[in-house]
N, C-alpha and C positions, 0 to 999 in steps of 0.2 A: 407591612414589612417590606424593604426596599431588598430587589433584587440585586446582590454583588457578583460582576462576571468573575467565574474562575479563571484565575490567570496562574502561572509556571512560580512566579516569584513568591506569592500570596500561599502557594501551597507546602512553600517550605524547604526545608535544605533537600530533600528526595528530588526535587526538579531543577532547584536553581541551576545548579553545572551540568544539565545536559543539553540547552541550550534548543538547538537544531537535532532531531531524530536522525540518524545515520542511517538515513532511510530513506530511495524513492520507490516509486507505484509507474509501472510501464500499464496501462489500459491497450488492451491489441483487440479490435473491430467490437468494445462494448458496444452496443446500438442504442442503448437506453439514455436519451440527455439527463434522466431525474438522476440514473446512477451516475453519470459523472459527475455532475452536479454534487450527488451527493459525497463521492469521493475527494470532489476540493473540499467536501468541509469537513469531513475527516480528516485528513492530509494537514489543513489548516488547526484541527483541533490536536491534533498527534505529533504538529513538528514535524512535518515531513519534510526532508529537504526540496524535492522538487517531482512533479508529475509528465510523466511523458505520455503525450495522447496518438496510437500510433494505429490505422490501417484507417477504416471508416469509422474510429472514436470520434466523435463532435467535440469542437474546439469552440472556446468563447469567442468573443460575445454570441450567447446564445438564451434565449428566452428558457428553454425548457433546462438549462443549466443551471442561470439563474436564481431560475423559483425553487431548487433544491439546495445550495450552495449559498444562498443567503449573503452573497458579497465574498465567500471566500474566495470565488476566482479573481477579484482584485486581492488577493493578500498571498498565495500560493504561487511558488517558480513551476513556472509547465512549457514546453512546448511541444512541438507539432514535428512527427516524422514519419513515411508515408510506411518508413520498412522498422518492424521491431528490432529485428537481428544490426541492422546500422545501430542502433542507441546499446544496444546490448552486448556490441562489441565495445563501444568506446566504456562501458562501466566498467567491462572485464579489465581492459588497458587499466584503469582508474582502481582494481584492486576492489571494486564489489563482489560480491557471492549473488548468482545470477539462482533466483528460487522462483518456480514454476508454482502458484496456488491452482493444486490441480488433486483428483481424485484416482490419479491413476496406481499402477498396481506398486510402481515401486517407492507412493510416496511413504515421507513418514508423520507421524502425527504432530500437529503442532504443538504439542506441548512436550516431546520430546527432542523438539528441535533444538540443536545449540546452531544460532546463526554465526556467523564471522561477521562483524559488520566490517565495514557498511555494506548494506544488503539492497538488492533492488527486487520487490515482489512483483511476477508479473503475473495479472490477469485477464481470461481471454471474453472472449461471447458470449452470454448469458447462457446459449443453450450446448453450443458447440464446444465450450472453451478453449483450452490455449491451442493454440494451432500446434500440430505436430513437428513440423520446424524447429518451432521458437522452444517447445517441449524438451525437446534433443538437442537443443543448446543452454537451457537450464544446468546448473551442477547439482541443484536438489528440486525434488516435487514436496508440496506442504500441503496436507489435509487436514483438515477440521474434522473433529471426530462427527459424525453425525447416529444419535444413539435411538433417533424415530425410524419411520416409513421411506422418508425421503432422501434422497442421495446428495442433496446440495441444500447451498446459500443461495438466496440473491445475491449477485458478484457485488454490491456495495455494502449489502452486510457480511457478507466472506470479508470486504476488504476492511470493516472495522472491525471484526476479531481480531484479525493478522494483525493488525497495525495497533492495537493496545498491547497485544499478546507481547511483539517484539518490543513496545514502549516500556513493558513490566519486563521484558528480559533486560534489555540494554542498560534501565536504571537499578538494576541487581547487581550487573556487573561492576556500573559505576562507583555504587556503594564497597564493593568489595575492594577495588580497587584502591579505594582511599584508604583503608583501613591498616 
């Protein structure tokens, strides 16, 4: 049986018009290349609009990016900025909702989340996470409910819950919208 890639179009009127996810991913000192890596190819599979790689995030071309990412870093908008709080200004300008994926006390849960898009999810360092800074300049915190032992994700599968979660939100709206 011959494998057929899923594509947006292929899947039907639910994806045609949305085109571009109203959605970027700010990465602040991930230190893992496999997780960013693997975040272009979420990013790329989600529609993401664009990836910003900011403190000590690794930036392509890179080997340990690559072997996770499978070509999405050629296909994904990203750049490079050394300060979060710079890129996270110019979204605010730009009418984003700045959301911290973070386990802190005043987040709320993701599935009670109503985003404004376009929305830009930031996540911090695998063990530290978001820096307290960037935290406090956030308008919301978003947590995953976690229902075991353990208090986290790995920050690249945190960041593909978020980023379906908000793909099932956004095309709910659009549907409603047409209606």
């Amino acid at each position: 049986m011959e494998r057929v890639p899923f594509r947006a179009a292929a899947a039907g009127a639910a994806y045609e018009k949305i085109g571009r996810l109203p959605v970027a991913v700010l990465l602040d000192n991930v230190r893992s290349m496999y997780n960013v890596g693997a975040f272009f190819r979420t990013a790329d599979a989600a529609g993401v609009e664009r990836l910003y790689l900011c403190g000590i995030t690794a930036c392509p071309p890179k080997r340990g990016i690559s072997k996770t990412a499978l070509g999405a870093e050629e296909s994904v908008a990203w750049e490079h900025c050394w300060d979060p709080l710079e890129v996270l200004r110019r979204l605010r300008s730009s009418g984003y909702e700045i959301a911290a994926a973070e386990t802190s006390p005043v987040a709320v849960d993701l599935f009670d989340w109503a985003p404004a898009f376009p929305v830009c999810v930031v996540f911090g360092h695998e063990v530290s996470g978001v820096r307290a800074d960037v935290a406090a300049f956030c308008d919301i915190h978003v947590r995953i409910p976690m229902l075991g032992k353990k208090e986290s994700l790995n920050v690249a599968t945190a960041g593909g819950v978020i980023l379906y979660e908000l793909l099932r939100k956004y095309r709910t709206m659009m549907e409603r919208t047409r209606r």
